[in-house]
C-alpha positions in Angstrom: -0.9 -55.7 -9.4 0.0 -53.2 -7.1 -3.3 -51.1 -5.6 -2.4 -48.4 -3.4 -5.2 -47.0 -0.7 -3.5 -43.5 0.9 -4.4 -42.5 3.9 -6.7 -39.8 3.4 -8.7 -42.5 1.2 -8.9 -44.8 3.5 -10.5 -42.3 6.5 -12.7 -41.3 3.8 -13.9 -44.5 3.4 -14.6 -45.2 6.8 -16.3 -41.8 7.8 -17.9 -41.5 4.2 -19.7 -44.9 3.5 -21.6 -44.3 -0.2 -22.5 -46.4 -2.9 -22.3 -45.8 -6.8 -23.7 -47.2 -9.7 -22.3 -47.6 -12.7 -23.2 -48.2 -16.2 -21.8 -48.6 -19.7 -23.1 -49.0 -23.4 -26.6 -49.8 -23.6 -26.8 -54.1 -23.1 -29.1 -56.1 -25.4 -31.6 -58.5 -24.3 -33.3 -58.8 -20.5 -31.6 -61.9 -19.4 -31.1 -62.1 -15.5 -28.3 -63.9 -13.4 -28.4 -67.8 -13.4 -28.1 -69.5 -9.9 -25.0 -70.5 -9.0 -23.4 -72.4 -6.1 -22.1 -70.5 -2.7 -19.1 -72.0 -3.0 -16.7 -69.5 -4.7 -14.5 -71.9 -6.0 -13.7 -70.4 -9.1 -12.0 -67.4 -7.5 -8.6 -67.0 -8.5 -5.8 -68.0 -6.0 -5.4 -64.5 -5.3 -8.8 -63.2 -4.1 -9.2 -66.5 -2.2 -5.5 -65.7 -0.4 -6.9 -62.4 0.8 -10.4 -63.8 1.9 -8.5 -66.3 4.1 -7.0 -63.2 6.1 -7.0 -63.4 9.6 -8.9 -61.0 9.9 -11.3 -62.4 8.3 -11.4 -65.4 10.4 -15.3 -65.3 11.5 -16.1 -63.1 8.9 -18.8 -63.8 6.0 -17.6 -62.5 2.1 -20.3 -62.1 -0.3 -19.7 -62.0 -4.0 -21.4 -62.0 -7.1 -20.5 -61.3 -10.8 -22.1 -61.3 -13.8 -22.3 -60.9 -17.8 -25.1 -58.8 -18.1 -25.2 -59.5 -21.6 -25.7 -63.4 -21.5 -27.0 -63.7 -17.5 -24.2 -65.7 -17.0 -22.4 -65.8 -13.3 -18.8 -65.2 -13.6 -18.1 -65.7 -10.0 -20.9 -66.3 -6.8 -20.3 -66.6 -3.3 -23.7 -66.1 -1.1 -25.5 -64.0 -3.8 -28.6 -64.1 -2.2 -27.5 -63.5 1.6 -28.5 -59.9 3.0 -25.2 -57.7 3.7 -24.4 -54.6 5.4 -24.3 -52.4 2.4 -22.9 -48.9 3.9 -23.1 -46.4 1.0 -23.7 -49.0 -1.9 -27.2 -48.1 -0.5 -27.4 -45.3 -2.6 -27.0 -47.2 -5.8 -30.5 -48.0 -5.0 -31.9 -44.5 -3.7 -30.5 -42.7 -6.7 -32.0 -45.3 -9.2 -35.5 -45.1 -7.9 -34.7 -41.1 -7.9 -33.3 -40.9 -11.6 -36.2 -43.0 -12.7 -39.0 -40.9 -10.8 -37.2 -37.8 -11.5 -35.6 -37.7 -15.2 -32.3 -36.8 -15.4 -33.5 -33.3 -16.9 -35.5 -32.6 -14.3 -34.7 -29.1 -12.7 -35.8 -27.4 -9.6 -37.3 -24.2 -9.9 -37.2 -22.3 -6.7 -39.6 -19.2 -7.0 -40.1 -15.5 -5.0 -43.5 -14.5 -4.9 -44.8 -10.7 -4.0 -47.6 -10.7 -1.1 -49.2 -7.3 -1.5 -49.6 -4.3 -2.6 -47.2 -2.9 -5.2 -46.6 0.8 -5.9 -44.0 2.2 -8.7 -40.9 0.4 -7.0 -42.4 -0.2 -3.8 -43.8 -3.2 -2.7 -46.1 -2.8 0.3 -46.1 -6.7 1.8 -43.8 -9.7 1.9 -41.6 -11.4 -0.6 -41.6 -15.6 -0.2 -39.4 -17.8 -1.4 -41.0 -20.8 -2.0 -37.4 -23.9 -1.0 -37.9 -26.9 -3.3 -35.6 -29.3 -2.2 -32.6 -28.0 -4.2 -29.6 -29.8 -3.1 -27.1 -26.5 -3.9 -29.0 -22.9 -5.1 -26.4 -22.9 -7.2 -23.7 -23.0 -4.4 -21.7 -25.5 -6.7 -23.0 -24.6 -10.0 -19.9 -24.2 -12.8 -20.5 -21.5 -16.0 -21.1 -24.8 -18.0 -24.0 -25.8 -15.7 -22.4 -28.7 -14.4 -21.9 -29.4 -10.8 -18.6 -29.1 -9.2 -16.9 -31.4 -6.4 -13.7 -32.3 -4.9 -12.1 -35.9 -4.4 -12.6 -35.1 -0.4 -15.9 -33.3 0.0 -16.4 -29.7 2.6 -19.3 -32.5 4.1 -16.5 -34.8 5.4 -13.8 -31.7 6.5 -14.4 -32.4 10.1 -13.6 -36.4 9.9 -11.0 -36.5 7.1 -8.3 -34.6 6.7 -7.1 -33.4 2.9 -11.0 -31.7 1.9 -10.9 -28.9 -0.1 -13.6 -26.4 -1.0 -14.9 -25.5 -4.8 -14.4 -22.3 -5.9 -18.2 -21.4 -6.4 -19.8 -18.9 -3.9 -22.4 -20.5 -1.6 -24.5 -17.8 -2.1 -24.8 -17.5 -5.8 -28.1 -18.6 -6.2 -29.4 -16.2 -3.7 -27.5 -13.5 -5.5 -29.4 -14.4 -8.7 -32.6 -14.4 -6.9 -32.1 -10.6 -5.7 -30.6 -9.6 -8.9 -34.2 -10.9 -10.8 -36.0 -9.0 -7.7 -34.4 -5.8 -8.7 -34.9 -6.3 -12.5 -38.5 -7.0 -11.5 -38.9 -3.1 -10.9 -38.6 -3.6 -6.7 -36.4 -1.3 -4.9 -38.3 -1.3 -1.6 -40.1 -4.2 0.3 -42.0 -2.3 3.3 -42.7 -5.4 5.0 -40.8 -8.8 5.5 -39.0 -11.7 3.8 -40.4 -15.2 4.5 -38.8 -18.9 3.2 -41.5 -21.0 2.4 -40.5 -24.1 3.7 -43.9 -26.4 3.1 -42.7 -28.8 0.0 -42.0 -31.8 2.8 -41.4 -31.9 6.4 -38.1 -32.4 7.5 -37.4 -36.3 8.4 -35.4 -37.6 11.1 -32.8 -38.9 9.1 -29.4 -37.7 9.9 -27.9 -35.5 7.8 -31.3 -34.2 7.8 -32.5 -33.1 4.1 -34.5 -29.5 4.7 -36.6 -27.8 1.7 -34.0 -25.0 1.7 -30.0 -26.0 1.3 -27.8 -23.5 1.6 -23.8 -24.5 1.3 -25.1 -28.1 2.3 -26.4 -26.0 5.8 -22.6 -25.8 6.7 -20.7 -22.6 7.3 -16.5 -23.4 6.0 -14.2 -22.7 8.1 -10.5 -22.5 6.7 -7.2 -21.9 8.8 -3.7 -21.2 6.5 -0.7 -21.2 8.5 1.1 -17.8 7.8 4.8 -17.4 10.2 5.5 -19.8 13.3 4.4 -17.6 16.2 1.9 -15.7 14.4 -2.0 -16.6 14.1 -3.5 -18.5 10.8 -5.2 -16.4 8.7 -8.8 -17.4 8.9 -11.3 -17.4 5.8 -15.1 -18.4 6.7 -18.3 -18.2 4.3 -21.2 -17.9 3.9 -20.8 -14.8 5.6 -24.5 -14.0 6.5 -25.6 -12.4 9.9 -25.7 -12.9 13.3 -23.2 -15.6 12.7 -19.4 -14.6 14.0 -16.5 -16.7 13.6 -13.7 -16.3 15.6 -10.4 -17.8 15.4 -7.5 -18.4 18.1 -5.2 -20.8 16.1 -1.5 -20.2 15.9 0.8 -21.3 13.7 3.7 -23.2 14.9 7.2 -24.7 13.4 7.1 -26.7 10.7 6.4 -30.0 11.4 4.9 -29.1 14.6 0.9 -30.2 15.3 -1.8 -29.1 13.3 -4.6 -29.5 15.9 -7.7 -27.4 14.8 -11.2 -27.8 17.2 -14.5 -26.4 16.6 -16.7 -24.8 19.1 -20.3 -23.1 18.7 -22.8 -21.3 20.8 -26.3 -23.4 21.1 -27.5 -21.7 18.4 -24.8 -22.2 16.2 -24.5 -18.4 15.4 -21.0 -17.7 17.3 -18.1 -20.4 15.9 -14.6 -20.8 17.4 -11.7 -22.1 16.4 -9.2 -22.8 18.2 -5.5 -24.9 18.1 -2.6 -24.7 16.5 -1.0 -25.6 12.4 2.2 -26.3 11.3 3.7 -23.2 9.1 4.4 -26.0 6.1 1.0 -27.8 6.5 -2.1 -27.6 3.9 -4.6 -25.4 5.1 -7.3 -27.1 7.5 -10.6 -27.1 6.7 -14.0 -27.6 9.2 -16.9 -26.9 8.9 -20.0 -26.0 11.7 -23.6 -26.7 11.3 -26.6 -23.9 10.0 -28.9 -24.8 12.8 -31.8 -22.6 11.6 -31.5 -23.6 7.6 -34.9 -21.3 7.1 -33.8 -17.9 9.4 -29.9 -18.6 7.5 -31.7 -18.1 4.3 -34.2 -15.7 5.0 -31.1 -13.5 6.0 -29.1 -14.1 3.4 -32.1 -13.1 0.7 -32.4 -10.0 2.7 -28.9 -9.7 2.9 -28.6 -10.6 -0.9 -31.4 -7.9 -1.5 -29.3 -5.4 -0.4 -26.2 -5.7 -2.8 -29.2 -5.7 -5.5 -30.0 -2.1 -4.6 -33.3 -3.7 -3.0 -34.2 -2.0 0.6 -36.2 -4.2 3.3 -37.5 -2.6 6.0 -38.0 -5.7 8.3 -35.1 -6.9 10.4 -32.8 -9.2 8.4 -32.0 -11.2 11.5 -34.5 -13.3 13.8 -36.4 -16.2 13.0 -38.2 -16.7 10.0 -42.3 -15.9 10.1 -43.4 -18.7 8.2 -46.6 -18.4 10.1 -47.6 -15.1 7.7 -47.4 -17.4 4.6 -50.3 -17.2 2.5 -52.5 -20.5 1.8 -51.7 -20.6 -2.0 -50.1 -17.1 -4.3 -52.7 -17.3 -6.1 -52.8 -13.4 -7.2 -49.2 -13.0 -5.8 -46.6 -12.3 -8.9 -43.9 -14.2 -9.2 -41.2 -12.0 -9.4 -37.6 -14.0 -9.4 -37.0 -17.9 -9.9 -33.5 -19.3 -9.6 -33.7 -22.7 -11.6 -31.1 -25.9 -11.2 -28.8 -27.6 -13.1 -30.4 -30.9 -14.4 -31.0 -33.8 -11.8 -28.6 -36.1 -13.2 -25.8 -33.5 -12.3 -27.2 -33.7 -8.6 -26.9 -37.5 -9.2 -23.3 -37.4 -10.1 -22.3 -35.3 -7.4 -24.0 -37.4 -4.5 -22.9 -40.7 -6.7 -18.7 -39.8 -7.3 -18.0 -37.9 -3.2 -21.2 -40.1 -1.4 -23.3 -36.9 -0.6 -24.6 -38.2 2.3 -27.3 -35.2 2.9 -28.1 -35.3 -0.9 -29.1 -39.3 -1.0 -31.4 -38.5 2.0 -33.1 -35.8 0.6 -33.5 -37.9 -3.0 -35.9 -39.4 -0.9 -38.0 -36.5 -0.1 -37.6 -35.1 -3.7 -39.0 -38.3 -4.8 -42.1 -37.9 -2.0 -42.7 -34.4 -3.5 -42.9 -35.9 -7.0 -45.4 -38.2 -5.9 -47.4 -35.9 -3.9 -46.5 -35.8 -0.2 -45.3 -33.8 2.0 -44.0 -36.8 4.1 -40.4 -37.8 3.1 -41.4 -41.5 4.0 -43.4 -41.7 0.9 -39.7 -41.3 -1.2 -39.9 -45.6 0.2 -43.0 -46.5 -1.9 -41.7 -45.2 -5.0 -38.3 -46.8 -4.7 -40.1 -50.3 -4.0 -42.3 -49.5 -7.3 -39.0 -48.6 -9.1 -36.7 -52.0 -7.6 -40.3 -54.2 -8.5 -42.0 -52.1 -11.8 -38.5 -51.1 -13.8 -35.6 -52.4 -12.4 -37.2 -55.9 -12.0 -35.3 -56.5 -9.1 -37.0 -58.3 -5.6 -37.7 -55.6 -3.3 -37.1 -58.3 -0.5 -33.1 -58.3 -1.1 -33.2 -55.1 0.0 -34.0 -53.4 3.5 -33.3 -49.4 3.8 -34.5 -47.2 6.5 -32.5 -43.8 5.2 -31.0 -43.0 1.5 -27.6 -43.1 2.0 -26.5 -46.6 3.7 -26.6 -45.3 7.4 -28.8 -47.0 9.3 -28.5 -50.2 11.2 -31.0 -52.4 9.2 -29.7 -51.3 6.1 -29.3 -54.7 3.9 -29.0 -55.5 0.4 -28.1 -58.9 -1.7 -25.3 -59.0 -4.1 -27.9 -60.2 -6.5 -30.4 -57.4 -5.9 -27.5 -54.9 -6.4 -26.5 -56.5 -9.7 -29.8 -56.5 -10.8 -30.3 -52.9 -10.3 -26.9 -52.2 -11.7 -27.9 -54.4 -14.9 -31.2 -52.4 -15.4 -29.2 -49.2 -16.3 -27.3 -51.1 -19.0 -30.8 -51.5 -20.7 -31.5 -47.8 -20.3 -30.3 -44.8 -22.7 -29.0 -43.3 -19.8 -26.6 -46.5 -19.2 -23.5 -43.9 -20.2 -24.5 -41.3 -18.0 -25.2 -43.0 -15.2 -22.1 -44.8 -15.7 -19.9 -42.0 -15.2 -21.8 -40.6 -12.5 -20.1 -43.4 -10.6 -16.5 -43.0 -9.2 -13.9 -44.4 -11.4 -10.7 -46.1 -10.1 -7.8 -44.1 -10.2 -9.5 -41.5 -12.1 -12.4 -39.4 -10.0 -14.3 -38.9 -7.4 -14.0 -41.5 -4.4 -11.8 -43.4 -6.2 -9.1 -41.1 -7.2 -7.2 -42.1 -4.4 -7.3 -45.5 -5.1 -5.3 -47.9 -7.9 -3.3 -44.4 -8.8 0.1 -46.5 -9.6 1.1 -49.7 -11.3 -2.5 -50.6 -11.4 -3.7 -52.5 -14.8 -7.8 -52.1 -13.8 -7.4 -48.1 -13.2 -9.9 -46.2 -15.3 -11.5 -49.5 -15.3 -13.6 -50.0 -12.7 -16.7 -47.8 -11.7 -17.6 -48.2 -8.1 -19.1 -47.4 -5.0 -17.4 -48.3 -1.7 -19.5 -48.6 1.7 -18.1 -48.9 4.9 -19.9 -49.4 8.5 -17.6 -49.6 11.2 -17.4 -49.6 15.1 -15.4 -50.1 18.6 -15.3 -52.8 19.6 -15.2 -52.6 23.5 -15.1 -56.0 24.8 -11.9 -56.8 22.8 -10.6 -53.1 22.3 -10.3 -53.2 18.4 -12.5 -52.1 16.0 -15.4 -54.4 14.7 -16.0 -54.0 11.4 -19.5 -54.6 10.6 -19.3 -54.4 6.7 -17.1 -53.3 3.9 -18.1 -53.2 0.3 -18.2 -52.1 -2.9 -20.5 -52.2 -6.3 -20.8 -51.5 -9.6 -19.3 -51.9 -13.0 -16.0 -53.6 -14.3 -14.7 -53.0 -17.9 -13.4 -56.4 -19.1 -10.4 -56.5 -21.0 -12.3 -57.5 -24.2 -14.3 -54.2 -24.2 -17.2 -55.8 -22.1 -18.8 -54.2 -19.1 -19.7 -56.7 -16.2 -22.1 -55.9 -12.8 -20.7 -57.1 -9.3 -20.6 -56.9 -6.0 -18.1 -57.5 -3.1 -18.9 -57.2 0.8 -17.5 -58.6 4.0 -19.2 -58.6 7.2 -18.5 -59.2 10.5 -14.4 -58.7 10.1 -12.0 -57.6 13.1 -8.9 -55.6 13.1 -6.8 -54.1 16.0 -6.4 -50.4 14.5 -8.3 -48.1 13.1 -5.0 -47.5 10.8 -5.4 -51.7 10.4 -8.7 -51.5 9.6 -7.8 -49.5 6.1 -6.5 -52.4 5.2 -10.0 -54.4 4.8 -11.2 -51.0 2.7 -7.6 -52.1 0.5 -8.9 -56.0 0.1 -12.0 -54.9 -1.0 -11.1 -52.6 -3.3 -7.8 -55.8 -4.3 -10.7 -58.3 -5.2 -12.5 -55.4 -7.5 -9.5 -54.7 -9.2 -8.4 -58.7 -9.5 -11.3 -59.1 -10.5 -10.9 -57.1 -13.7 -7.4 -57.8 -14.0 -8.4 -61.5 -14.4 -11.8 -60.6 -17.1 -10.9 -61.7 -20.4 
């Protein structure tokens, strides 16, 4: 078995901990994992060679898998001791999400008329009322499905190899101005305003906001054209004030590629700078929206324009959310852009670990509930792990929704149990495939791609949390996993779950070589199913 972890994969996996779950044919029966020892002692040869690692030496593995089917333990080894989960976290946000949510839900995001209306002229505001919709249609594919690349635009400035999707950014705003226009408005004497009251921001880094626009980032891509010359730049959204400027020269081939980002305070003025070799890929980085609400009150206005729809108020500045009605009641809604189904969304923060999406599943889910408080997303995750999934809310701790923050913990028995819910669900299938396959798609494209016998086999979601380690300069590697589903060679889908905390390496290059172990037991393990 030969399981090959390039190098791109391998940064991605550090910088892009995430977690996936998986799911296959619908199981019968309820049964639950029976206890089994610590020991491990049925692992093959093989997994227990690369356990005993030196790096590994003062290191903890945890293991568990199981046959959903019958609640038998294939393999244990602490099942019930907390891990660091990195992105398998989101296993558990996107659950309690998909459950609260439906996987047809759809967001409808809404433009009100404040006013008086005339003919063609309205004499007030138009509002668009955010909902928490993870693209506006920034992603969105003529089949409604959700597009993404193996190496998402999110992670462009910590991995090198992300590529963009051809969709526009803006296309949901276009679609909003176009249905403005066909509403009969050509002239708006007064002001645009986003409506950004759904939920309050949380401090949760990336931070989820009520309107999403390009996932708040403005893409910024440098082509090498002739040594000497400068690299052609390409930058979007394009929406005013924000200016991107671009010193980067291309050099010989084989030279540097060397790319930095700088911005003014605000974020409106971006420069790049540094050089790229004339035979390298183009570069891609990315700088923050820092104003989500004044980017996307611009770009309506903006939008509005190329709809043949005139606004007399500035389309720059901040946004005046303080003129916001209470309610519309009596305000017309005259444009709403509606999303592609939830379980799209799901897919898409599930296969390239969307960080900012998992956070904001938890305000989506606060909304559903009521609140305007993204905290309340906690509550109905706890309800989902305790009421549905019938999994102890005490093997789990969670203080974000993507596997970022420090107390994140979770048991390789909660995480099977949640994973073995789905299998009881009619969405087992879907959900399955939302999850990245090995070899195949998603994050683990990059992963088992030759000689591998478990490729297209395993669906799972790899975690990483990772540090320097200054006292002994080398890097600390707090935990390392992955979770999810294995296809047995008999047809038969097994849950499991692999983590090692508290591992050492010298490198960061060395320490791509735990993300490889991990991902070696996974695919052992399936190798070795019946």
């Amino acid at each position: 078995m030969r399981l090959t972890t390039p190098g791109r994969l391998r940064a991605w996996a550090a910088a892009g901990a995430a977690l996936l779950a998986v799911t296959g044919p619908a199981a019968t029966g309820t049964a639950t994992a029976a206890p089994a020892p610590d020991s491990g002692e049925r692992l093959s040869p093989a997994i227990r060679a690369i356990m005993a690692k030196p790096a590994y030496q003062h290191a903890q593995w945890g293991l568990l898998e199981v046959d959903p089917a019958s609640g038998e333990t294939i393999h244990a080894q602490f099942p019930d001791q907390r891990f660091i989960p990195g992105s398998t976290a989101k296993v558990v946000t996107i659950s309690g999400a998909w459950h609260a949510l439906g996987p047809d839900h759809r967001f409808t995001t809404p433009i009100h008329a404040i006013g008086r209306r005339t003919g063609s002229t309205l004499t007030g505001d138009l509002s668009l009322v955010a909902q928490g919709d993870l693209t506006m249609g920034g992603r969105t594919k003529p089949d409604g499905s959700v597009d993404y690349t193996v190496i998402d635009h999110t992670y462009a400035n910590d991995l090198p190899g992300a590529t963009l999707t051809p969709e526009d950014p803006l296309a949901g705003i276009d679609q909003l101005a176009r249905q403005v226009r066909d509403s009969g408005i050509t002239r708006v004497n007064g002001d645009v305003i986003v409506d950004p009251r759904i939920f309050t921001p949380p401090a949760l880094d990336p931070q989820p906001t009520p309107l999403i626009i390009n996932d708040n980032l403005i893409d910024l891509l440098a082509t090498p054209t002739s040594p000497g010359q400068a690299a052609r730049l390409d930058w979007r959204p394009q929406v005013a004030p924000y200016q991107v400027t671009s010193t980067v020269r291309t050099v010989e081939a084989g030279g540097p590629t060397d790319v930095q980002v700088s911005a003014s305070p605000d974020g409106t003025r971006i420069t790049l700078s540094g050089t790229v070799a004339a035979d390298a890929q183009p570069v891609l980085h990315t700088a923050p929206v820092k104003d989500p609400n004044a980017f996307g009150r611009t770009a309506l206005i903006e939008a509005l324009a190329r709809a043949g729809v005139t606004v007399t108020a500035d389309p720059t500045g901040p946004n005046p959310q303080d003129a916001l009605p209470a309610d519309y009641t009596g305000d017309p809604q005259v444009a709403a852009f509606v999303s592609p189904p939830y379980s799209q969304y799901a897919k898409l923060i599930l296969k390239i670990s969307h960080n900012l999406g998992a956070n904001l599943a938890l305000c989506n889910m606060a909304v559903a509930a009521g609140s305007t408080d993204c905290d309340a997303g906690y509550p109905v995750v706890h309800a989902f792990l305790a009421d549905v999934a019938h999994a102890d809310p005490d093997q789990f701790q969670l203080a974000d929704g993507r596997g970022g923050d420090p107390v994140d913990r979770v048991t390789p028995r909660g995480l099977n149990q949640v994973l073995a819910y789905w299998l009881r669900t009619p969405d087992a299938d879907a959900f399955r495939l939302s999850l990245p396959i090995l070899g195949v798609d998603g994050s683990g494209a990059l992963t088992c791609t030759t000689d591998c016998p478990a490729k297209g086999k395993v669906f799972v979601k790899p975690g990483s949390a990772i540090g320097g380690d200054r006292l002994n300069d080398r890097i600390a590697v707090s935990g390392q996993a992955v979770a999810g589903y294995l296809l047995t060679n008999n047809g038969c889908l097994r849950t499991f779950f692999v983590a090692v905390n508290g591992a050492a390496t010298p490198t960061i290059e060395t320490f791509f070589d735990v993300s490889n172990d991990v991902f070696q037991i996974a695919a052992l393990l399936q190798e070795e199913s019946p």
